[in-house]
N, C-alpha and C positions, 0 to 999 in steps of 0.2 A: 354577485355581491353576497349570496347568501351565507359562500362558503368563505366568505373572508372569516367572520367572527373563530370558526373551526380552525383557519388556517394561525390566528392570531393566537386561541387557545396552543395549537400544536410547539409554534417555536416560542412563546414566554413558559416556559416552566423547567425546573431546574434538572429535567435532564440534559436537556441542551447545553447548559452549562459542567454539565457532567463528562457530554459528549468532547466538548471541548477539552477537558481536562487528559481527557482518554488517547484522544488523537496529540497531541502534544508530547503526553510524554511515549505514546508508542515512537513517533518520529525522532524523537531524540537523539535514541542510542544510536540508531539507524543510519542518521545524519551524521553522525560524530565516527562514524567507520568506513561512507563512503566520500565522506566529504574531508574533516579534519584528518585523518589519520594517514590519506593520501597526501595531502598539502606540506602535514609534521615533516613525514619521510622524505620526503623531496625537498623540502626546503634546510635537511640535515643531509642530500647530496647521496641519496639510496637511489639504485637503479633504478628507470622507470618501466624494466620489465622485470624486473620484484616485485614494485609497487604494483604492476599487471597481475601478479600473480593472487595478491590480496586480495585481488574480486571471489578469491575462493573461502574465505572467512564469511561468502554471506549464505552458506551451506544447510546451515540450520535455518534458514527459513524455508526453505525448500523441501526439510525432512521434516519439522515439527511436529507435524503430527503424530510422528512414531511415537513420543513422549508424552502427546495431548490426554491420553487417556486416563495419568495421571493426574491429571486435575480436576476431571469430573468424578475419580474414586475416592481421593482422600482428602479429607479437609484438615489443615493447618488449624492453630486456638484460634485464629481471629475469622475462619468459615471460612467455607470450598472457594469462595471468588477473593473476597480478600484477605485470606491467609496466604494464597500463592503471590498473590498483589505485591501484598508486606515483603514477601524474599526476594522475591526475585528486582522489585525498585532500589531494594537496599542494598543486593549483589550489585548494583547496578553501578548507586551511587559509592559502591567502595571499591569496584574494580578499576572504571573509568579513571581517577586519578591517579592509579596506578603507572598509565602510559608515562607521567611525567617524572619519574623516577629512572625510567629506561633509556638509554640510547641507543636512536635507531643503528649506526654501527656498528656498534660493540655487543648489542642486544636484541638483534632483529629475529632468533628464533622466539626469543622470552615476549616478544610485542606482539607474534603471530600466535602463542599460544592463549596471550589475554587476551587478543582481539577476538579470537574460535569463543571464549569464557564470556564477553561480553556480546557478542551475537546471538550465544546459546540464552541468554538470561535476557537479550532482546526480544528474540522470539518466544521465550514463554510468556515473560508481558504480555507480549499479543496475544499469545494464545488466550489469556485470561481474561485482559483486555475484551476481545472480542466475546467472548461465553458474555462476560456478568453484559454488556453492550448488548447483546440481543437478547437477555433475561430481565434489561431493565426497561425496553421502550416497547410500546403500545404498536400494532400492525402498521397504524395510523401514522407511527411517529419513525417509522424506521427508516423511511427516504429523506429526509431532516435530518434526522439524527447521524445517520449513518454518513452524511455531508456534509454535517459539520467535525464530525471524528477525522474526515477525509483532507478535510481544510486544515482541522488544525495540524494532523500530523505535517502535511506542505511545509506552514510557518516556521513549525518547529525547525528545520531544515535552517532555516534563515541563521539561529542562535550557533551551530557550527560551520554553516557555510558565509558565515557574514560577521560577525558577532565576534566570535572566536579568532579570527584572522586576523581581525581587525586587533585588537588585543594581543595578540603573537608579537603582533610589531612593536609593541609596549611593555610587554611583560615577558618571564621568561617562561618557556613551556611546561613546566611544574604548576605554575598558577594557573593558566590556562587552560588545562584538563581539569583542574578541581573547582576553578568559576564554572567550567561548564559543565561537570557533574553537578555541582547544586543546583542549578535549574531542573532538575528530577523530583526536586523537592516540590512541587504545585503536585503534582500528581502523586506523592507519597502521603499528602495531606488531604487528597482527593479522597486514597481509599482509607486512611482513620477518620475521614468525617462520615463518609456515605453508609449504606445499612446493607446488611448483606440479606439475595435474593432468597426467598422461600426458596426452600428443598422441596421441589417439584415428587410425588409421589410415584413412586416407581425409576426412579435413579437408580443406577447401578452401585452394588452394594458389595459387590466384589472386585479385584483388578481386572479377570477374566473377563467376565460379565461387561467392564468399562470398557475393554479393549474389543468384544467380539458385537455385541447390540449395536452398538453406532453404525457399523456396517452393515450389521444384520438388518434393524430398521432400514437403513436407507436404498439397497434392495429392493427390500420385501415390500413398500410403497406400493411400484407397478410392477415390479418385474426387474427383469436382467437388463432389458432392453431400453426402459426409459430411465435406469440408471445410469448406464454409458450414454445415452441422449445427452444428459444434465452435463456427464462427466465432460464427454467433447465439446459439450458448448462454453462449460467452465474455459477449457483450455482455449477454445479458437475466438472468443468473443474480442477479445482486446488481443491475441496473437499478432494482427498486421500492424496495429499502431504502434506496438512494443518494439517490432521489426524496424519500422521505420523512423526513431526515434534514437535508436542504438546507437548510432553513428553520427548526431547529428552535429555535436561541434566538429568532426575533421568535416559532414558536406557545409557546413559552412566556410573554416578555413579553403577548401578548394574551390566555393565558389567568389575568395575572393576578399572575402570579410576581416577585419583584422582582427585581433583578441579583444582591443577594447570595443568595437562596433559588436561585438557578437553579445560582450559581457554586459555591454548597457540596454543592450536591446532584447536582450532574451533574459536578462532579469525580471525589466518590467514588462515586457509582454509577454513573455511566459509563464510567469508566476499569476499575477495577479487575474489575468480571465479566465485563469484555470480555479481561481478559486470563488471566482464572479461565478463562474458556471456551474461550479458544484453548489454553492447557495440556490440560484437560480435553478437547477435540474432536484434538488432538494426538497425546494418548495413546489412547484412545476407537479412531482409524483405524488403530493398531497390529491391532487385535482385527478391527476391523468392514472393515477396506480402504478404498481411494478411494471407490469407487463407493457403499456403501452410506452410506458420513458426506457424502456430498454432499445425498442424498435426507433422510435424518434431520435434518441441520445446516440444509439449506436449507428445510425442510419449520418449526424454529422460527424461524428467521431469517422467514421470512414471516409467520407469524403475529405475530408481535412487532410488524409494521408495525400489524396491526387495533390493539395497546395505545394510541398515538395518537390513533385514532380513537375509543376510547374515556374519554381523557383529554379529549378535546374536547367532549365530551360531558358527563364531571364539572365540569370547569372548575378553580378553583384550590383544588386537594389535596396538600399536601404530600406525604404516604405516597402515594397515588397519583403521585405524576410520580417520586417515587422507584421505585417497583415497576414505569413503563411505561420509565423512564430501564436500569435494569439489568435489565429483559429484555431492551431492544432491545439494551443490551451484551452481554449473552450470546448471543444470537443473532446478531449481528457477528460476535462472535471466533469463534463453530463456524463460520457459516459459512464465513467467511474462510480459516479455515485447513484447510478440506477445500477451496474452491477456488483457494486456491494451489498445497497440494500436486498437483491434476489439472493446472494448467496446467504446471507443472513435470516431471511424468511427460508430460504431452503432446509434450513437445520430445522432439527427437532430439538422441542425444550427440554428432552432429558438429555440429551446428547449433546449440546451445544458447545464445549470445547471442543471433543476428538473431531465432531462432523466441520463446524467452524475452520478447525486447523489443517483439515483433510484437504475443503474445498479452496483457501487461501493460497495450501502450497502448491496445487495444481496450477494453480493461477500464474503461481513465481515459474514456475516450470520456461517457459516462452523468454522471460527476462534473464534466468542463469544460463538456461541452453541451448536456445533456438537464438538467442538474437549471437551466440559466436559464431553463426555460422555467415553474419550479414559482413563481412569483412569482404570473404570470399565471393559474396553475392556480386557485390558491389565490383571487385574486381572482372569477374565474369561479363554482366550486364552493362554497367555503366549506371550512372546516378539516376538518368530517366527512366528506365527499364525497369532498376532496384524498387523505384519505388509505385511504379505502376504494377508491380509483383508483389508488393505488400498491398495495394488495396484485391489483388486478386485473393489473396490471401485472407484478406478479412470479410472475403464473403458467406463462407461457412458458416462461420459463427452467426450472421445475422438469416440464414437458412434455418438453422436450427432451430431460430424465433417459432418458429411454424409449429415444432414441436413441443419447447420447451416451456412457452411462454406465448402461445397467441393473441393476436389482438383483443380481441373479445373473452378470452380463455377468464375461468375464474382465478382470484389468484391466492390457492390454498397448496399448502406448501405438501400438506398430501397429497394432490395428487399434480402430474405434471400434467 
């Protein structure tokens, strides 16, 4: 009981609300190019191995960082975090309703090149997003915060994967890209209300200098060796869940499920405990710290991948695909939100865009590249195999605990 009062101070205060703001509009654009822009094209009668090929518009999140360094060198009139904030919200909200001007069609290279323009201006959001995010909140407040940033970008999801569709059928697709570009606007109002962070002493004062110290620091920490530690564990922490997730509405269709059983039932059980659980693992790291909610959160997040493998097994169960659908939610959003907040504490406060965007795109690495290879997997193995091969697979990462992140370990982001 002691640490309620601490726990109460941590989430009433208006970062939280800020964080909110943050994960919303990151998820926006996000949402509206893997979700709406699939939906536009198909429903105007575009291949659906075109629309296949669209998964490659989400390119810049995966490079981002190349560009990151730019934000921590130069500041824009309204400062370093929201001067970039300012352009890139505003590219945002004036490219989006562009798509309704085009037909897919007649138009489909002019829609892949504004889709590449509004990825590109997604991902620097985040990029920025995340810097001012981990220059705004307290050591204390970063598994909270960084969970609720996590939640809302999910919701956000909802506005074009639910929202926008639902209006398609009402309106014509012209207004429909431009209602749902104005939703950008909470989070454009976000960064003309909020204050921008102190310029930490000793920030990089050159491009050079922004481009080679982030690296340089992060290094030069322990070494060569507990650099690539961190780096592998970035990469293999959430690798087998990402794996087994990839594929998941055709393993439903084949085990059986119909579009509407799959769409009623993995809306609400997979949305909603996935963001029960990121609140919950949120708060949770207040008490338990980084380091042990990684081990615990990634310890069910794995297991959850085995539910899969034993739904593959029952075959088609409604209550079963509900109970494997919202564990693997729950075990998402703990995970999730103990390794955001470590990548987050992993940066350094002068560094905090390029290191932020470095360790982010490693991340995306698993979800652009590694999970096309689950097609094949799946062919080869079979569905119970595939996915008892993804919890093999996310052992790694939670091996690396040992190094990266022990139980008892301090949790100082100098040293691992």
């Amino acid at each position: 009981m002691a640490d309620s009062p601490h726990i109460r101070q941590v989430l009433l205060n208006k970062h939280m609300l800020i964080c909110i703001c943050t994960g919303f509009s990151s998820g926006l654009p996000l949402y509206i190019l893997i979700a709406l822009l699939p939906a536009w094209l198909r429903s105007e009668g575009v291949d659906l191995k075109v629309i296949g090929l669209f998964a490659l518009i989400q390119l810049p999140f995966t490079w981002k960082f190349l560009w990151s360094p730019l934000f921590d060198r130069y500041s824009p009139p309204l400062g370093r975090r929201r001067g970039w904030l300012f352009i890139s919200q505003m590219a945002l909200m004036l490219s989006i309703p562009l798509f309704g001007l085009l037909h897919p069609t007649q138009n489909l290279w002019f829609i892949a090149y504004l889709a590449l323009v509004v990825a590109f201006f997604s991902a620097s959001q985040d990029i920025v997003l995340d810097a001012y995010r981990r220059e705004l909140l307290l050591d204390a407040e970063l598994g909270i915060g960084n969970a609720i940033h996590v939640n809302a970008y999910k919701i956000a999801g909802l506005i074009p994967g639910s929202l926008s569709l639902i209006l398609a059928d009402h309106l014509p697709w012209q207004q429909v890209f431009l209602l749902t570009a104005l939703f950008m606007l909470p989070g454009l109002c976000m960064t003309l209300l909020v204050s921008e962070p102190a310029l930490k002493p000793g920030a990089p004062k050159t491009l050079r200098a922004a481009v080679v110290e982030p690296f340089q620091e992060f290094i030069n920490r322990n070494g060569v060796k507990s650099a690539c530690l961190v780096l592998a564990f970035i990469f293999f922490y959430k690798l087998g869940d990402s794996m087994a997730t990839a594929l998941a509405t055709p393993f439903y269709l084949d085990m059986g499920f119909s579009k509407t059983e799959i769409g009623l039932i993995a809306k609400n059980a997979g949305l909603w405990p996935s963001v029960i659980g990121g609140l919950l693992g949120g708060i949770w790291m207040i008490r338990l710290g980084i380091n042990r909610a990684l081990w615990l959160f990634g310890l069910v997040q794995m297991l959850a991948i085995l539910g899969f493998a034993w739904l593959a097994t029952v075959g088609h169960s409604l209550p079963w695909l509900a109970i494997v659908i919202g564990v693997e939610a729950l075990g998402v959003g703990l995970g999730t939100a103990a390794f955001v907040a470590y990548i987050a504490h992993t940066t350094h406060p002068l560094y905090t865009a390029t290191q932020f965007a470095l360790f982010t795109s490693l991340a995306a690495v698993p979800r652009t590249f590694a999970n096309a290879a689950t097609g094949y997997l799946v062919e080869s193995f079979g569905w119970v195999v595939f996915f008892l091969f993804c919890f093999v697979i996310a052992i790694p990462g939670m091996l690396l605990l040992f190094k990266v992140a022990p139980w008892n370990g301090k949790e100082d982001p100098q040293n691992f």
